[in-house]
N, C-alpha and C positions, 0 to 999 in steps of 0.2 A: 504494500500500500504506500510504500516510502516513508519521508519521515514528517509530510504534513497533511492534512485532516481529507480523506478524499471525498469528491463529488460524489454526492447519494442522489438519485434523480426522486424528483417532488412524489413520483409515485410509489418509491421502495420506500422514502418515511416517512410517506402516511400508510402506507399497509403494516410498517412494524410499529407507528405510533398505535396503531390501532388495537394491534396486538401486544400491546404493554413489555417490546421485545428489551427495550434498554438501549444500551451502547451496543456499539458498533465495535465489531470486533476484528473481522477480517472482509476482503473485497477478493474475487476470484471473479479473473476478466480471459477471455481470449486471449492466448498470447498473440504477438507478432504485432505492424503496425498495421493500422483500417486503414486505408484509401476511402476518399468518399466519390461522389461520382463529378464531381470538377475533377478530378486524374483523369477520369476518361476521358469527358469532353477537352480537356487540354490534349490529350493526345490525338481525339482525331482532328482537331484543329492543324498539330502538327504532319499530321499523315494529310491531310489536303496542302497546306502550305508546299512540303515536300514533292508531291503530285501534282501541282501546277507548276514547280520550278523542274521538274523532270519532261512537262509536256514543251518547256518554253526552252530551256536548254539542250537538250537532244535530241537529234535530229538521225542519228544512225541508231538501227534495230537493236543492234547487240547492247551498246553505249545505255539504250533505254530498258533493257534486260537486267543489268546488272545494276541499274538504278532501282527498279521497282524490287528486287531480290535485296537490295543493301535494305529498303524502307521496309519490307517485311519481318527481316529478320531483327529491325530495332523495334518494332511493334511488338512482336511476339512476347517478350518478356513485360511489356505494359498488360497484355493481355491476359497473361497468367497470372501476373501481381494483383487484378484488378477479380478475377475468377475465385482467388485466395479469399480478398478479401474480402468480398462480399459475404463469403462460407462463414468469415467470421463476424461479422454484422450480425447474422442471422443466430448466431449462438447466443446462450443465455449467460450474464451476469449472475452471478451469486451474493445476494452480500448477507453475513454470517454474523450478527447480531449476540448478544447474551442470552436472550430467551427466546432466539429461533431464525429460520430461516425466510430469505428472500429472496426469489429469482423473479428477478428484471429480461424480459424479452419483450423488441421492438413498441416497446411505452408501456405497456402490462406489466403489474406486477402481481408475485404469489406468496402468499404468504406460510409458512407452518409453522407452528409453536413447538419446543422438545417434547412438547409431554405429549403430541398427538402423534407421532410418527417412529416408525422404530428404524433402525440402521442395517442394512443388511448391504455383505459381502460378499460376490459372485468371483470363483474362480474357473476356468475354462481354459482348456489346452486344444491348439490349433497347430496338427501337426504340419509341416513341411518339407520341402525338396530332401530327399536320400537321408532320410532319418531324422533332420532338423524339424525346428518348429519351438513353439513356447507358450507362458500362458499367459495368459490376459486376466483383468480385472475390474470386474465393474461393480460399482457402488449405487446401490441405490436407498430411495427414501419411500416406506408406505406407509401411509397415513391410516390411521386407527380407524377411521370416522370414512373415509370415500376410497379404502383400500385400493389406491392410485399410487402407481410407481414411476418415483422420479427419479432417471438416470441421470448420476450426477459426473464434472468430466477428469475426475478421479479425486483419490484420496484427500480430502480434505478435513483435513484434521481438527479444525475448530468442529466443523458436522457431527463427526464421530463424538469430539470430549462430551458438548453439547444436548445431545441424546442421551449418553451412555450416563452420565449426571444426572437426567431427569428420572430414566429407568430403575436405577439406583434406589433413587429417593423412594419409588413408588414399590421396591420390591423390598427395602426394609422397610417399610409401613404394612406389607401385606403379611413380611413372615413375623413382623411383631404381634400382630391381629390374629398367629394361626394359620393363617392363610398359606396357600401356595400361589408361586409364580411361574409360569411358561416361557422359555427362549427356544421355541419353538421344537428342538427333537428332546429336549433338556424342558424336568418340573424340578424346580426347586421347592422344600417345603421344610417345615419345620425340624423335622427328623432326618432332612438326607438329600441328597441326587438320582432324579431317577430320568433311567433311559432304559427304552423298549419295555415299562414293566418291572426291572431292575432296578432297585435303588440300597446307595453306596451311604451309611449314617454319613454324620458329621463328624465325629467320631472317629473314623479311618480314613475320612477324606484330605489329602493331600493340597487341594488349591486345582486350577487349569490356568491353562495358558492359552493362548492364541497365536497361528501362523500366519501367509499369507496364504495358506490353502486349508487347515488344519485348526479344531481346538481340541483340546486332548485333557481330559480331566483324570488327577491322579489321586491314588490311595497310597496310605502310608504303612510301613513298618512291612517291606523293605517301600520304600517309592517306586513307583510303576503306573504306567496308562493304564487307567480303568477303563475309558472308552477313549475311542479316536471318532469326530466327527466333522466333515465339512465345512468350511467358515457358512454355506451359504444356509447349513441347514441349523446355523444358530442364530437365530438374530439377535439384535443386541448382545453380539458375545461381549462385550469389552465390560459390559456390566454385570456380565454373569461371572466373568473372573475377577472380577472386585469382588463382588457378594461372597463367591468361596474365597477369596483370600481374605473378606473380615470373619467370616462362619472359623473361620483355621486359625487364623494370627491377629487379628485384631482389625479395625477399619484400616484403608487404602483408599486413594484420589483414584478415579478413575480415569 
């Protein structure tokens, strides 16, 4: 964001005035530079300029061949710069608030609050040529309330802390109350972890972690995976491995 106050457009706050979001925390833009469309039009201006000094100066075929191939080929890179940049006009602004999220596209904006939305991490592997290939990742956002998924255009860490803090809050109030909590293949509950049916006390449990493809919850005495499961089939992991690292050792920031 640099180190002086960025421009918020009047419609991102009043959508997070509205939703009582606070400060402003982070701004995540398209990279690279926009062109607006004076680039273009200065350029064909320059591609006519060019083109009637090629009709009025050359008079042999060949001479007017390597004219119009010279103006070509300095156009070409106005044209790809200007293709770019449009892609990135059309892409969405994020701005990442204290109490929630807003995405700015073409004068619209959206709003979500942390405590409506849960965080989830999609990993995928796209093989290629003679054994290569890698994985990719994608983050998105669903909403409690219009179970609507917003891909966001990568890891954005304010999003995550953001979420995984409200989750948190709301999953030590339910197991103070008794209750249990769902992270989707994962119930947390007063007595333990349970997956498929299985459930690990509090008592032998170990803590989990989180990878970029993996969360893996452990048991103790010796330490060991109790279960290995998918970042995508946990949502909100980063608060489920807070909640068993305070169930184990005591509270942790998420």
């Amino acid at each position: 964001m640099g180190q002086g106050k960025p421009d918020v457009p009047g419609a991102v706050a009043r959508a997070a005035g509205a939703g009582g979001f606070g400060d402003l925390r982070e701004v995540h833009a398209p990279g690279g530079p926009v062109a607006g469309i004076g680039a273009m039009v200065v350029s064909l201006l320059f591609w006519g300029v060019f083109f009637a000094l090629g009709v009025v100066l050359n008079d042999g075929s060949a001479s007017w061949f390597w004219f119009v191939l010279i103006g070509v080929a300095l156009m070409v890179p106005v044209v790809v710069h200007e293709v770019s940049a449009g892609r990135r006009r059309d892409r969405p602004h994020y701005y990442v608030f204290a109490g929630g999220l807003v995405r700015h596209r073409r004068g619209e904006a959206t709003a979500w609050a942390w405590d409506d939305v849960e965080y989830v991490e999609r990993a995928s592997y796209t093989g290629g040529a003679q054994g290569g290939g890698g994985w990719s990742y994608s983050y998105l956002l669903r909403s409690h309330h219009g179970l609507v998924e917003i891909p966001l255009p990568g890891h954005l860490e304010g999003v995550a802390t953001g979420i995984a803090g409200a989750v948190l809050a709301r999953a030590r109030a339910a197991l103070h109350r008794g209750g249990t909590v769902r992270f989707g293949a994962v119930e947390a509950g007063p007595d333990g972890l349970t997956v498929d049916g299985e459930t690990m006390p509090w008592r032998t449990c170990d803590g989990a972690a989180t990878g970029r493809e993996f969360v893996e919850i452990y048991q103790r005495d010796p330490r060991r995976p109790w279960k290995r499961l998918p970042v995508g089939a946990v949502p909100d992991a980063r608060a489920l491995v807070s909640l068993a690292g305070e169930r184990v050792r005591g509270p942790s920031v998420p």
